[in-house]
VOPA-172201 format. One record per residue (C-alpha): residue in one letter; x, y, z. Coordinates in Angstrom, 3 decimals. Last residue first. Example, Ala and Ser with C-alpha at 12.3 -4.5 7.8 and 13.67 -1.06 7.14 Angstrom:
<keti><rest>s</rest><px>13.670</px><py>-1.060</py><pz>7.140</pz></keti>
<keti><rest>a</rest><px>12.300</px><py>-4.500</py><pz>7.800</pz></keti>
***
This chain:
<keti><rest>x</rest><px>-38.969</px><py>29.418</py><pz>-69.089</pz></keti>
<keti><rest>x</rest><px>-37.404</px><py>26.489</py><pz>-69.387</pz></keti>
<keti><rest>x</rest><px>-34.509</px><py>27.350</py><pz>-67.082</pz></keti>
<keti><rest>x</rest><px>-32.782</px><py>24.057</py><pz>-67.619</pz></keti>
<keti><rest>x</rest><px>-31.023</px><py>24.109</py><pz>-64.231</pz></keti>
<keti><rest>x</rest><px>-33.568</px><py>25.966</py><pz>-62.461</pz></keti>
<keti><rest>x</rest><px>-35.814</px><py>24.096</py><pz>-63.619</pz></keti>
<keti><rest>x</rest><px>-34.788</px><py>20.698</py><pz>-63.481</pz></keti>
<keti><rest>x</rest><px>-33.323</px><py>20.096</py><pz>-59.691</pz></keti>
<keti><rest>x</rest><px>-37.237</px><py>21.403</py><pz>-58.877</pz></keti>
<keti><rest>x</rest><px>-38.330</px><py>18.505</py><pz>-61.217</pz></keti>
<keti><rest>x</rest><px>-35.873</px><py>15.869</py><pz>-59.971</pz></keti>
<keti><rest>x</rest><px>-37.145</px><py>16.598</py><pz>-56.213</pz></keti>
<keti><rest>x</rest><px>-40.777</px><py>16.655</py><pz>-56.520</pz></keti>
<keti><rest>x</rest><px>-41.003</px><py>12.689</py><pz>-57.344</pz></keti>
<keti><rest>x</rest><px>-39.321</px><py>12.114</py><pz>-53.778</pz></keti>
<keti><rest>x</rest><px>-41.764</px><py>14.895</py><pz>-51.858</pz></keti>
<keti><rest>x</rest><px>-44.555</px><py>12.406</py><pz>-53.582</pz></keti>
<keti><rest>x</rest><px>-43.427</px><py>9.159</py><pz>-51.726</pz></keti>
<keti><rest>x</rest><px>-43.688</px><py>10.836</py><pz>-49.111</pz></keti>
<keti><rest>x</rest><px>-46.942</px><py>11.932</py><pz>-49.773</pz></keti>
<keti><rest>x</rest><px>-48.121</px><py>8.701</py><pz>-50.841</pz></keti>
<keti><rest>x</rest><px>-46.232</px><py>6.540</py><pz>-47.953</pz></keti>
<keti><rest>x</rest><px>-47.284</px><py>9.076</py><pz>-45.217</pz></keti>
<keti><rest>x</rest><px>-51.047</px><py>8.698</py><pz>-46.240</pz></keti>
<keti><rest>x</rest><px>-51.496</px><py>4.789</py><pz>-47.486</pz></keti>
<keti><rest>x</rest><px>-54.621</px><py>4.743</py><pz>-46.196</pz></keti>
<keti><rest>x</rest><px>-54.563</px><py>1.021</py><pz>-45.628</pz></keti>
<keti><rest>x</rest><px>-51.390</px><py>1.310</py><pz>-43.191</pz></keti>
<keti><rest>x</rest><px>-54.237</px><py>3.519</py><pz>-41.105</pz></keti>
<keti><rest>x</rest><px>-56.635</px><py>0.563</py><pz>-41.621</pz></keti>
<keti><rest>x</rest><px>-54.684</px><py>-2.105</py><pz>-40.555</pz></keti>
<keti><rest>x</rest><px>-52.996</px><py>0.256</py><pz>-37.160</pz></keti>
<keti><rest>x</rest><px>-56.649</px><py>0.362</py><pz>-36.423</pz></keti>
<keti><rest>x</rest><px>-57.698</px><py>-3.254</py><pz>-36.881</pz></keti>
<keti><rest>x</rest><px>-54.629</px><py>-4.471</py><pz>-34.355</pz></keti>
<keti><rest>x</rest><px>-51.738</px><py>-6.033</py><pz>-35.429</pz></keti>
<keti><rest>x</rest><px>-50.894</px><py>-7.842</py><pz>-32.574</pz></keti>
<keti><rest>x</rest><px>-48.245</px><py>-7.966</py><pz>-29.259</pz></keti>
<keti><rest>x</rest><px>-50.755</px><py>-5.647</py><pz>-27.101</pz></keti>
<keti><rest>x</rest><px>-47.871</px><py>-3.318</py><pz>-26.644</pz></keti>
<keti><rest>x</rest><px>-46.944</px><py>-3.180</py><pz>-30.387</pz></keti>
<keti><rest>x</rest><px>-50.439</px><py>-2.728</py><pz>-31.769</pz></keti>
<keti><rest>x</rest><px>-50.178</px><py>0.496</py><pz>-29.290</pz></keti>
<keti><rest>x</rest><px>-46.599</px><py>1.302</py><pz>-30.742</pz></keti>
<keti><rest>x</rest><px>-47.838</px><py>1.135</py><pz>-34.234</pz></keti>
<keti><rest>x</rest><px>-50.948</px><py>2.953</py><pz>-33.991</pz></keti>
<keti><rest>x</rest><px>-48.590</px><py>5.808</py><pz>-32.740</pz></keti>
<keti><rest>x</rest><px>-46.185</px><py>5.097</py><pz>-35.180</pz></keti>
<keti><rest>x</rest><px>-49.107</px><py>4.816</py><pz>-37.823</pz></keti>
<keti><rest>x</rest><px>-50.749</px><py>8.213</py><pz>-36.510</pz></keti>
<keti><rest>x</rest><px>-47.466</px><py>9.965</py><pz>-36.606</pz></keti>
<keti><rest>x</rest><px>-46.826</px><py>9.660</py><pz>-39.889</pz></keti>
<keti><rest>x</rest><px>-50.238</px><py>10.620</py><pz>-41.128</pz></keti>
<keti><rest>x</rest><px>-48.831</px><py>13.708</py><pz>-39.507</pz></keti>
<keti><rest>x</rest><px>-45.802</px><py>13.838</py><pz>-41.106</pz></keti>
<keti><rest>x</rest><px>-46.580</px><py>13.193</py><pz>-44.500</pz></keti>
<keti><rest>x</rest><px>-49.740</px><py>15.436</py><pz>-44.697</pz></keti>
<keti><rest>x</rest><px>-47.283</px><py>17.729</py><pz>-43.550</pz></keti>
<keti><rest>x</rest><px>-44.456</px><py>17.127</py><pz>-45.689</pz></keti>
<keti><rest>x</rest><px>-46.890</px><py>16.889</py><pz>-48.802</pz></keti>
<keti><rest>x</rest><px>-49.278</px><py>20.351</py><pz>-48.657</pz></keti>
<keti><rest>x</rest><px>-47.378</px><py>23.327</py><pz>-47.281</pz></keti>
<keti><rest>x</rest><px>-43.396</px><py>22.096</py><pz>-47.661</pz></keti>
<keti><rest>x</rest><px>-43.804</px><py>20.210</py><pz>-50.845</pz></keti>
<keti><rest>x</rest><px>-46.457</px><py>22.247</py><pz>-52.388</pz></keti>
<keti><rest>x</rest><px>-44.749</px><py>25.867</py><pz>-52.050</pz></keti>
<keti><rest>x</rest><px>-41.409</px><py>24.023</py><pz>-53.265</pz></keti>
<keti><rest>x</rest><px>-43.565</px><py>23.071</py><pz>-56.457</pz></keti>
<keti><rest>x</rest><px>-44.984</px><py>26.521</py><pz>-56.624</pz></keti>
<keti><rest>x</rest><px>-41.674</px><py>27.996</py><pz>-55.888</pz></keti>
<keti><rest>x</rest><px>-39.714</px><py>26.338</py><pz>-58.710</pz></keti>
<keti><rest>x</rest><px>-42.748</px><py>27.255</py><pz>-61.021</pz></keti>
<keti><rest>x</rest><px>-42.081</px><py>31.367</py><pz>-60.088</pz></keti>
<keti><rest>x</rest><px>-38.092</px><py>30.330</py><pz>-60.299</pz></keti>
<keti><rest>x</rest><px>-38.776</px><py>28.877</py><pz>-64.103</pz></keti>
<keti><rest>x</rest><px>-40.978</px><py>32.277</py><pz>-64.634</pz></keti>
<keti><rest>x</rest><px>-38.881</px><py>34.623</py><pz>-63.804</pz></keti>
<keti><rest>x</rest><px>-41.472</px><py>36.979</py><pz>-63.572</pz></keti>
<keti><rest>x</rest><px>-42.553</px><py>36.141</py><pz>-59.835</pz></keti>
<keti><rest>x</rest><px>-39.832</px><py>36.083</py><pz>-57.783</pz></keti>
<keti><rest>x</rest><px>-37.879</px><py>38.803</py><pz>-60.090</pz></keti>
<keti><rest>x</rest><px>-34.059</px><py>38.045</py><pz>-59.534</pz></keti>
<keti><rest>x</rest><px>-32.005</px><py>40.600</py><pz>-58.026</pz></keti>
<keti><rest>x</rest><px>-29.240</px><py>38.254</py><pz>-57.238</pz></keti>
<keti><rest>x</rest><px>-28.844</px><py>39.094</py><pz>-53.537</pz></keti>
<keti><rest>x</rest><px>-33.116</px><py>38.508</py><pz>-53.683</pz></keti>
<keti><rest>x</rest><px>-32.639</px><py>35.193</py><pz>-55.075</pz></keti>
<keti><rest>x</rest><px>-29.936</px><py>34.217</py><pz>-52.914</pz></keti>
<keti><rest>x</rest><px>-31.953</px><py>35.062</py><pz>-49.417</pz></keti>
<keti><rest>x</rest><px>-35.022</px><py>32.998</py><pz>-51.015</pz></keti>
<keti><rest>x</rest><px>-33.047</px><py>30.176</py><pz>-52.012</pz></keti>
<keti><rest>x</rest><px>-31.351</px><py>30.830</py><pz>-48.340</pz></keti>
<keti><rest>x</rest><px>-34.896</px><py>30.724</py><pz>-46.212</pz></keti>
<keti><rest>x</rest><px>-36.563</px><py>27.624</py><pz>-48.464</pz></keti>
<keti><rest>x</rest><px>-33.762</px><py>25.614</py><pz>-47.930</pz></keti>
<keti><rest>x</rest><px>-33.151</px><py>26.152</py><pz>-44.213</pz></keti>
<keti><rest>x</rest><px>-36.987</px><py>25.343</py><pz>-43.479</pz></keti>
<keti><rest>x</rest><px>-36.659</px><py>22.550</py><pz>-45.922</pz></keti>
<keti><rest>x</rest><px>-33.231</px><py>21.466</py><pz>-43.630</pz></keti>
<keti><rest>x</rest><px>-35.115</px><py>21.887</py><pz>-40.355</pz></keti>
<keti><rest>x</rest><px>-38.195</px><py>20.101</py><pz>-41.782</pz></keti>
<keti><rest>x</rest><px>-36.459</px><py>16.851</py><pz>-43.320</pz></keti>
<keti><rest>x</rest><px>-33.000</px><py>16.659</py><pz>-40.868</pz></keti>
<keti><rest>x</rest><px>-34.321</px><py>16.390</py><pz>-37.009</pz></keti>
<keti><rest>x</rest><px>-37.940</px><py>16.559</py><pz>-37.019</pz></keti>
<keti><rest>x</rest><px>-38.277</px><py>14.076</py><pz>-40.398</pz></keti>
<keti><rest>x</rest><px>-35.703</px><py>11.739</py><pz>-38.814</pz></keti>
<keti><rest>x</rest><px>-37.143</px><py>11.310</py><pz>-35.649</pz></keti>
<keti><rest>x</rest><px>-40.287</px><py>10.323</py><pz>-37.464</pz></keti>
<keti><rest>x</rest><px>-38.737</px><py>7.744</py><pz>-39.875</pz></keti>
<keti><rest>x</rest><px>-37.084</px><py>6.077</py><pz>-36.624</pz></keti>
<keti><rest>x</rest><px>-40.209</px><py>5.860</py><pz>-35.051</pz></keti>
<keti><rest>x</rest><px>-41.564</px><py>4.635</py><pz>-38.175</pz></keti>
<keti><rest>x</rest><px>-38.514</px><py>1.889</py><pz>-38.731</pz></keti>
<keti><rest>x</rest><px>-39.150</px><py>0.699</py><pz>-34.917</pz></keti>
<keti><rest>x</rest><px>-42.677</px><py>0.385</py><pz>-35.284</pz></keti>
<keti><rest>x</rest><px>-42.381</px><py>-2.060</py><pz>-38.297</pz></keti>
<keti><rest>x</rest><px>-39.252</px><py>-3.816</py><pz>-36.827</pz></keti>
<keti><rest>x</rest><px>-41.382</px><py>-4.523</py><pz>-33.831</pz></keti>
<keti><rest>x</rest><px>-44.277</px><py>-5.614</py><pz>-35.812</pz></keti>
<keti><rest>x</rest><px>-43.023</px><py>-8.001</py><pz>-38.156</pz></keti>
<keti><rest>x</rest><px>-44.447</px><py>-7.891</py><pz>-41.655</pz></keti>
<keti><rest>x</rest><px>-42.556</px><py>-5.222</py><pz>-42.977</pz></keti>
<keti><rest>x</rest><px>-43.818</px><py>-3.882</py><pz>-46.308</pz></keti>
<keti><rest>x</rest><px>-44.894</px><py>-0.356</py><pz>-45.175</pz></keti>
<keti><rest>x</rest><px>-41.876</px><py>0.043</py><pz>-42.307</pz></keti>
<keti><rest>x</rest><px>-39.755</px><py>-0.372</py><pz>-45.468</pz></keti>
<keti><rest>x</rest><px>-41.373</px><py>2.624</py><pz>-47.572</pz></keti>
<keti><rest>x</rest><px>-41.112</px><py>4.876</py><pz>-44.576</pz></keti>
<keti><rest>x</rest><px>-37.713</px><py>4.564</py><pz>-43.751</pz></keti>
<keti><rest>x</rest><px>-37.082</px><py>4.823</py><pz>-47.666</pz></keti>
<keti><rest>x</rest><px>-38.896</px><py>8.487</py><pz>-47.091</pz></keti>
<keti><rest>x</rest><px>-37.609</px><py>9.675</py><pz>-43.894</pz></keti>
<keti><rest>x</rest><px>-33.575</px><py>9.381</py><pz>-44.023</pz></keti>
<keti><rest>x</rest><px>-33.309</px><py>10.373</py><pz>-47.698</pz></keti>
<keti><rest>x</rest><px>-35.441</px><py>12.775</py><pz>-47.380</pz></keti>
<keti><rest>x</rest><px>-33.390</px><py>14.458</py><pz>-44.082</pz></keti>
<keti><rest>x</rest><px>-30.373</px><py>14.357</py><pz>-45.969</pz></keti>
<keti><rest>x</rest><px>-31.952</px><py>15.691</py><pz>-49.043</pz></keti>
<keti><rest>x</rest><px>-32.989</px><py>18.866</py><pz>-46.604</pz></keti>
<keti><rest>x</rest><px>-29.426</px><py>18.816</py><pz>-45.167</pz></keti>
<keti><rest>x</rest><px>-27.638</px><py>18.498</py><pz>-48.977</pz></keti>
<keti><rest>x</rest><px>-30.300</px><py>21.693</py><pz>-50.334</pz></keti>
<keti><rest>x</rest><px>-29.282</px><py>23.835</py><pz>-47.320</pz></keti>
<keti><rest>x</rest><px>-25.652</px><py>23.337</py><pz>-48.267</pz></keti>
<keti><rest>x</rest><px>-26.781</px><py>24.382</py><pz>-51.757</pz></keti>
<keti><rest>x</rest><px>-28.535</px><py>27.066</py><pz>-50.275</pz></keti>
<keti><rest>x</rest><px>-25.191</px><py>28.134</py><pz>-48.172</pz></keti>
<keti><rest>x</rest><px>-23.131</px><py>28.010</py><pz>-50.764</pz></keti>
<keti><rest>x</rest><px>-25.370</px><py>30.323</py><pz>-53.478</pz></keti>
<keti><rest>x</rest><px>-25.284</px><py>32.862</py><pz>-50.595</pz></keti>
<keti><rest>x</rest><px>-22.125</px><py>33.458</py><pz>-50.542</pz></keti>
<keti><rest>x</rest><px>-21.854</px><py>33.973</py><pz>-54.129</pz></keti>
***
């Protein structure tokens, strides 16, 4: 039971940390102005260290700790086995990407910032769309790993 808490308190500080990344993200995209822009990614950024990747750490650590309390079988209970896939691809393949595509646009961002244009750089790395897709990805993730365990499809 103890357990159960603590993941779900895991789940609220790695939501947290989505919900202060992601729309971050999606504004700096459509901003015009550059100062805003490189304000809202630096922002983003500071938010993925602080609340995204502690709290999927923390989330990943007590679903595991509860499932083993429980006895579950990790990989023939088959709605936990597709929970973990999905997790597995949020925290190995789509925060990452995220964050470090992430860091290039601040980074771009700040330079463009300092000269006082948008340089051809910080055009092509908005081009590429990275931390936007992938973040935008983690977000799509989340009703689908709220489904299975709840429905328990299989």
């Amino acid at each position: 039971m103890i357990w159960r808490l603590v993941h779900i308190l895991a789940l609220f500080w790695m939501m947290a940390g989505v919900g202060s990344t992601v729309p971050l993200i999606w504004r700096a995209w459509w901003m015009s102005d550059l100062d805003r822009k490189a304000l809202l990614l630096g922002e983003a950024q500071t938010n993925e260290s602080t609340w995204l990747l502690p709290g999927l750490i923390a989330a990943g650590i007590t679903g595991f700790a509860w499932a083993a309390a429980e006895d579950w079988n990790l990989v023939r209970t088959g709605w936990l086995l597709a929970l973990e896939v999905v997790f597995a691809l949020d925290a190995f393949i789509f925060v990452p990407l995220m964050g470090v595509g992430l860091r290039r646009v601040r980074f771009l961002a700040l330079q463009a910032q300092k000269r006082g244009e948008m340089t051809d750089e910080l055009r092509d790395a908005l081009a590429d769309n990275v931390p936007l897709v992938f973040g935008t990805l983690v977000v799509l993730t989340i009703p689908l790993m709220v489904w299975l365990p709840v429905v328990q499809p299989f």
